[in-house]
Each structure stands twice: as structure tokens, then as C-alpha cells.
C-alpha positions as CSV (number, residue, x, y, z in Angstrom):
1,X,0.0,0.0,0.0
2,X,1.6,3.9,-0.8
3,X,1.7,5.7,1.7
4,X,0.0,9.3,1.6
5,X,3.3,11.2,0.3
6,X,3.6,9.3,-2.4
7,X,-0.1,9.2,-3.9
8,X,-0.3,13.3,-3.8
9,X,2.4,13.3,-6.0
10,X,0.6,13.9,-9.2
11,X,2.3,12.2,-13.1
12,X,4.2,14.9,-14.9
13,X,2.8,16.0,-17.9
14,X,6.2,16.1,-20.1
15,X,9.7,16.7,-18.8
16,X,9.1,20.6,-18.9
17,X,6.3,19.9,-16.2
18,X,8.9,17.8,-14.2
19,X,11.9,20.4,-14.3
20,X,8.9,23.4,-13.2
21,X,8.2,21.6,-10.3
22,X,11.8,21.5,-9.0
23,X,12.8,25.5,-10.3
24,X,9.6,27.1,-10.0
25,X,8.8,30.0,-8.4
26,X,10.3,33.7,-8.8
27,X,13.9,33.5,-7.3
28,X,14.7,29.7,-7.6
29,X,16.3,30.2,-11.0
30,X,18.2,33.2,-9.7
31,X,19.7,31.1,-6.9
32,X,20.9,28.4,-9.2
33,X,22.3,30.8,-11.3
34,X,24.2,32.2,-8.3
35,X,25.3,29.1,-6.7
36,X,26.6,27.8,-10.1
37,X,28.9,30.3,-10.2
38,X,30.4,29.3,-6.7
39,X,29.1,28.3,-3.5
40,X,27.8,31.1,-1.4
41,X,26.7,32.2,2.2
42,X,23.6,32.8,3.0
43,X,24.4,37.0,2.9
44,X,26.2,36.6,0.0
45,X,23.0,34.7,-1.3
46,X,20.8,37.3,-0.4
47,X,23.1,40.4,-1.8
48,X,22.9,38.7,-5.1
49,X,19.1,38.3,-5.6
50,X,18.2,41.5,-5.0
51,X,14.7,42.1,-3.9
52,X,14.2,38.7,-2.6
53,X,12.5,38.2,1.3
54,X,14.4,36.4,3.9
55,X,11.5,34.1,4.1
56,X,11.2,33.2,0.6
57,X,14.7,32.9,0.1
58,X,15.1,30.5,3.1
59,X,11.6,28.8,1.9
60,X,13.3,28.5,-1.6
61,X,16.5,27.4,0.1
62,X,15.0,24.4,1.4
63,X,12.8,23.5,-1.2
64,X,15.8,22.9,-3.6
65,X,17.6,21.4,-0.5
66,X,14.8,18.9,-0.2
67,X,14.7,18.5,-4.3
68,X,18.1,17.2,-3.7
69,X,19.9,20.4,-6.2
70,X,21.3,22.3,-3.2
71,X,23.8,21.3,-0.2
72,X,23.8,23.0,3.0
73,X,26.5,22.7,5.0
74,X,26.3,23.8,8.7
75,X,29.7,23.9,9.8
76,X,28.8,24.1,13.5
77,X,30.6,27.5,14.3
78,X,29.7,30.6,16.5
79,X,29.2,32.9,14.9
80,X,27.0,30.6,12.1
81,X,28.8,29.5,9.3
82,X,26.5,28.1,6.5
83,X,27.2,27.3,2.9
84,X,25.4,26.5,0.3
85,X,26.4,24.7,-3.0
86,X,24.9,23.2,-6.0
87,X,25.0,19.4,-6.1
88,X,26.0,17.2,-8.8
89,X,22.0,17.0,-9.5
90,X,21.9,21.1,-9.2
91,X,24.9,22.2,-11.5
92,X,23.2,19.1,-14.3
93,X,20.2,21.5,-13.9
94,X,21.9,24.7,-13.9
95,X,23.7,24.0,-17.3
96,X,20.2,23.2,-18.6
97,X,19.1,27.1,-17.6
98,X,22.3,28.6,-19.9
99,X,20.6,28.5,-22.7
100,X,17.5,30.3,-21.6
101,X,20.3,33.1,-20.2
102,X,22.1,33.2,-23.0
103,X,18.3,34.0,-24.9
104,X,17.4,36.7,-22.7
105,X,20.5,38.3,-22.6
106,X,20.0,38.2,-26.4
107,X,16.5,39.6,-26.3
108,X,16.5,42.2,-23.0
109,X,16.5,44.9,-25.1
110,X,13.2,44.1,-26.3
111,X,11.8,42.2,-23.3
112,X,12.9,45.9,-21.8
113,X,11.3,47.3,-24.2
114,X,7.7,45.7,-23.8
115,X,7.8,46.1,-20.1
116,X,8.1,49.3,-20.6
117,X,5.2,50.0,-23.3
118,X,3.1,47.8,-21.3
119,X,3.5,49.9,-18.1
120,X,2.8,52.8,-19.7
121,X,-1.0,51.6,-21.1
């Protein structure tokens, strides 16, 4: 018999719906951009996605913690000493965002563009 956790889990659609479940949400991409980059504090975190709320980075933290793409490591210290890294699992998941960077970075000038005509309506 499955236990509870294991029949709420609903079939993915296609892998698109499977990789959405583990990144989505506003800043999730941002951290794994980040932490691909090197592994980071939780300050330094936080300085690099700007705008985000201690309690949705933490929550996010977790969540990709849990999803098995990011390591915390706890290194027992006073003061705190935390770091968190991408894991094997996180950096194969990482690599698949580059080319979705490497399209907006070609398109921001007109993403910028249409943000911009569509605040002004």
C-alpha cells in the first residue's frame, strides 16, 4: 500500500512539467544561477538576488535542498557559518538554464522594451 506522500504526488505532464516543479517559483532560478557560479553564504546569497524576502529565500532554500539540487552545509561555528552549493544534481540543472540566459541576454532589449510600453497603457 503507498503511503499518503507518495499518492499526492501527481504524473508529470512532459519533462518541462517535471523540471517546473523542481525551479519554479520567482527567485529559484536566480539562486541556481548564483550558486553555479560558486558556492555562497547565505548573505552573500541574499546580496545577489536582490529584492528577494528572507523568508522566501530561506523557503526556496529548502525547497531545492529537499529536491536534492542544493547542499547545505552547517559547519557548527559561533558565529553561524553556513554554505550553500549546488549538487551534482543542481549544477546538471543549472547547465540546462544557460541556454534560456544566454536567450534573454540576447533579447532584453526588447523584453525591456515591452515592459516598458506595457507599463505605460
Amino acid at each position: 500500500m503507498a503511503n499518503s506522500k507518495e499518492t499526492a504526488v501527481q504524473p508529470f505532464i512532459c519533462g518541462l512539467d517535471a523540471a517546473l516543479r523542481v525551479i519554479g517559483g520567482k527567485w529559484k532560478p536566480l539562486i541556481l544561477f548564483f550558486l553555479a557560479k560558486e558556492p555562497r553564504r547565505y548573505g552573500e546569497l541574499k546580496r545577489c538576488v536582490r529584492g528577494v524576502s528572507d523568508k522566501m529565500l530561506i523557503q526556496h532554500l529548502k525547497e531545492l535542498e529537499n529536491d536534492g539540487v542544493v547542499v547545505r552545509t552547517d559547519y557548527q561555528e559561533i558565529p553561524p557559518r553556513v554554505l550553500y552549493e549546488l549538487s551534482p544534481f543542481g549544477f546538471s540543472l543549472a547547465d540546462a538554464l544557460v541556454p534560456l540566459c544566454s536567450w534573454g541576454e540576447e533579447h532584453a532589449d526588447i523584453i525591456e522594451k515591452n515592459l516598458i510600453a506595457k507599463s505605460e497603457d
